[in-house]
N, C-alpha and C positions, 0 to 999 in steps of 0.2 A: 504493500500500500504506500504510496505516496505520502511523505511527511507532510504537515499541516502548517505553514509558518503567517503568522502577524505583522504587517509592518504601519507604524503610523508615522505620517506626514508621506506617504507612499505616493503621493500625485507629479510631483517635481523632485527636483535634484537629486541626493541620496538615497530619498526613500525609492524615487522611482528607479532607479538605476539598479538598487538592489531586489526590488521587485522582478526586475524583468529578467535580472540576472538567476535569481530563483528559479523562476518558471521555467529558463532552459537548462533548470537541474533536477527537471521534474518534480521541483516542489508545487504543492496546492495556495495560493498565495492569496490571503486577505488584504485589502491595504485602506486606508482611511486617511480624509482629509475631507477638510469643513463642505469642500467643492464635490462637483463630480470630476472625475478624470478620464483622460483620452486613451489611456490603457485598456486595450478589449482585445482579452488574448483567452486562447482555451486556458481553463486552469483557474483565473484569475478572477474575483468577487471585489469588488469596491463598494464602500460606505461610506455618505456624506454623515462625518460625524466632528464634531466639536472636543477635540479630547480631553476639554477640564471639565466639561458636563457629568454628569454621574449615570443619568439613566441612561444617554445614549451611548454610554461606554457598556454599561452593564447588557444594553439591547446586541451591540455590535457581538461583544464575544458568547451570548448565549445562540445567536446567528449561525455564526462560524464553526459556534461546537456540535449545533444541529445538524448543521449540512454536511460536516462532514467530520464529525462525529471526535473531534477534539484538534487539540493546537499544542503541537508538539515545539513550535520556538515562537517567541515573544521580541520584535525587533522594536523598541521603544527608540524612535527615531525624530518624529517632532519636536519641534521645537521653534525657539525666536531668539531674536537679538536683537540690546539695546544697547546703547553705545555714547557715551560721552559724560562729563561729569557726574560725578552721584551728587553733587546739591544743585545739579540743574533737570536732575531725572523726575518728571511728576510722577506721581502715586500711580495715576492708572497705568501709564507706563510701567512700571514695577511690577505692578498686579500681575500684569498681562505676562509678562514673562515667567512670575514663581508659577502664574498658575498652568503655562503651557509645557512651559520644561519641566518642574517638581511635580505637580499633582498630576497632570497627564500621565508621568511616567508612573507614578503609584496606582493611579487608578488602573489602567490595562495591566499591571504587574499585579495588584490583588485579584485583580476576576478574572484573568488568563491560570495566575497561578493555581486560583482551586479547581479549575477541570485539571491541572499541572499532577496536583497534589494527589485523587482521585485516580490516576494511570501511574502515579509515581513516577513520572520522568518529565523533563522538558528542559531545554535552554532559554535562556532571558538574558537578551544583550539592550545595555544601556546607553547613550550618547552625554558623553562629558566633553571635557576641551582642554586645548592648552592653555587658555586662558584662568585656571584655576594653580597649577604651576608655575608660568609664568606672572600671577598676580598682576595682569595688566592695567594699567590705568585706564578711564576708561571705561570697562568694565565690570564694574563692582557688584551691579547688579545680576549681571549674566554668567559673571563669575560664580557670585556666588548660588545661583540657584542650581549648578550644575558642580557645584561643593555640594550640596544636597542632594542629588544624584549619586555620588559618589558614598558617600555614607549610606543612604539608604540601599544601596547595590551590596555590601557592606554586610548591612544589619538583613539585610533580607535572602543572600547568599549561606549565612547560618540556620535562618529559618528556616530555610525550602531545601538545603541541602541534605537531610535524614530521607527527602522523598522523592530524592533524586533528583533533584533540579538544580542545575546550575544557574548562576545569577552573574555576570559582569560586565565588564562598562569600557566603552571604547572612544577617547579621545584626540579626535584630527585635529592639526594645527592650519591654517589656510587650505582650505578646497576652493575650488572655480564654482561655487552655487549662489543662487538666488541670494544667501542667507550674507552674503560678503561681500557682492555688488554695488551697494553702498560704498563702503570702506575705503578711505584713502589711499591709494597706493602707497606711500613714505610709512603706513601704517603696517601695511600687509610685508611689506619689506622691514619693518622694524622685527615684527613675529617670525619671520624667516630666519631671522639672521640670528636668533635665540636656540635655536633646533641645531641639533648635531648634524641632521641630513639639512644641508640648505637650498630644499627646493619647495612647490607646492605639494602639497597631497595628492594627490591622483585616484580616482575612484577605484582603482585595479587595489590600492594599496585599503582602501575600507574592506574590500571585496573578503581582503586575504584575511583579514585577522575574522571579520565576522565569520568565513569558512570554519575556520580555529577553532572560536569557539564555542560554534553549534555542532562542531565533529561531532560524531560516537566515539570516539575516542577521547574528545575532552572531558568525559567526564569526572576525572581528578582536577580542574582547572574550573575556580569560583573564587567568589570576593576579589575578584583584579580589576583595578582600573588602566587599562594600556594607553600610553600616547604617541602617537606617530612622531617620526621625524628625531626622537632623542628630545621632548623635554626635559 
């Protein structure tokens, strides 16, 4: 049977990439994002879902687990970024990011994990950053909510690991996506030049470590947060 895998923010950049990248490894691929997406491949089910919502989080993976009767990996990939002074950053800005990056990631990580828990097995990969490492300025806020990612990857890697689940967390430093578009050049080249490897990220190199660690073989390898490049 075909493994079951979850990805949220699946419509664009990473998400989409690793979606499609899935699908031609014969995985079953859910993917979610607020929108509908352009993705229409055998295999593959999209949900317009909001992922700090709670019901529609709750509705998406009891969906996924009906149709096809559970979700063997959990790819918490959503996310935002906000970027420039913290005494010039308003509140709902703030909001908007703890509650896309942190609670998103909790919320599909508690209701994935209990069908998880229920088969006693599954993978759960989470998205951090170099910017938690590097303490960017900047940052403070985006930083930190993906400090909270990291802990909760963490604390929820012991929990779930008696029932076979693994839990951990994958942090790129500069990728070419929607999400850095924005961002100054003299900026994306100050983050470069901090990494041991001094180049960008390249989708091949998220590819490799998410391979890692959804292996069958990874099952000894939890509680890790990895950063590309030699943070």
């Amino acid at each position: 049977m075909p493994k079951v895998c979850l990805i949220t923010g699946a419509s664009r950049g990473i998400g989409r990439f690793l979606a499609e990248s899935l699908l031609e490894r014969n995985f079953l691929v859910a993917g979610c994002s607020r929108g509908e997406s352009s993705l229409c491949r055998d295999g593959y089910l999209h949900c317009a879902v909001d992922v700090t919502e709670e019901k529609g989080v709750v509705s998406m993976v009891r969906h996924v687990e009906k149709k096809w009767g559970g979700i063997d990996v959990l790819i918490n990939n959503a996310g935002v970024a906000g970027m420039g002074p913290m005494s010039l950053i308003p509140e709902p800005a703030a909001r908007k990011i703890f509650l896309t990056n942190f609670l998103g990631t909790f919320l599909f990580t508690r209701e994935a994990g209990k069908g998880m828990i229920r088969k006693k097995r599954g993978r759960i990969v989470n998205f951090t950053s170099v910017a938690v490492p590097f303490h960017l300025e900047g940052e403070a806020i985006y930083a930190s909510s993906k400090s909270a990612i990291e802990e909760f990857t963490r604390i929820s890697a012991r929990e779930l690991g008696p029932f076979g689940i693994t839990v951990n967390a994958l942090g790129p430093g500069p990728v070419q996506t929607d999400l850095i578009r924005g961002v100054a050049e003299d900026k994306i080249r100050g983050v470069i030049s901090r990494q041991a490897i001094r180049r960008m990220g390249e989708m091949r190199d998220i590819l490799n470590v998410v391979q890692f660690f959804i292996s069958d073989q990874s099952d000894f390898i939890t509680g890790q947060c990895l950063y590309l490049g030699g943070a």
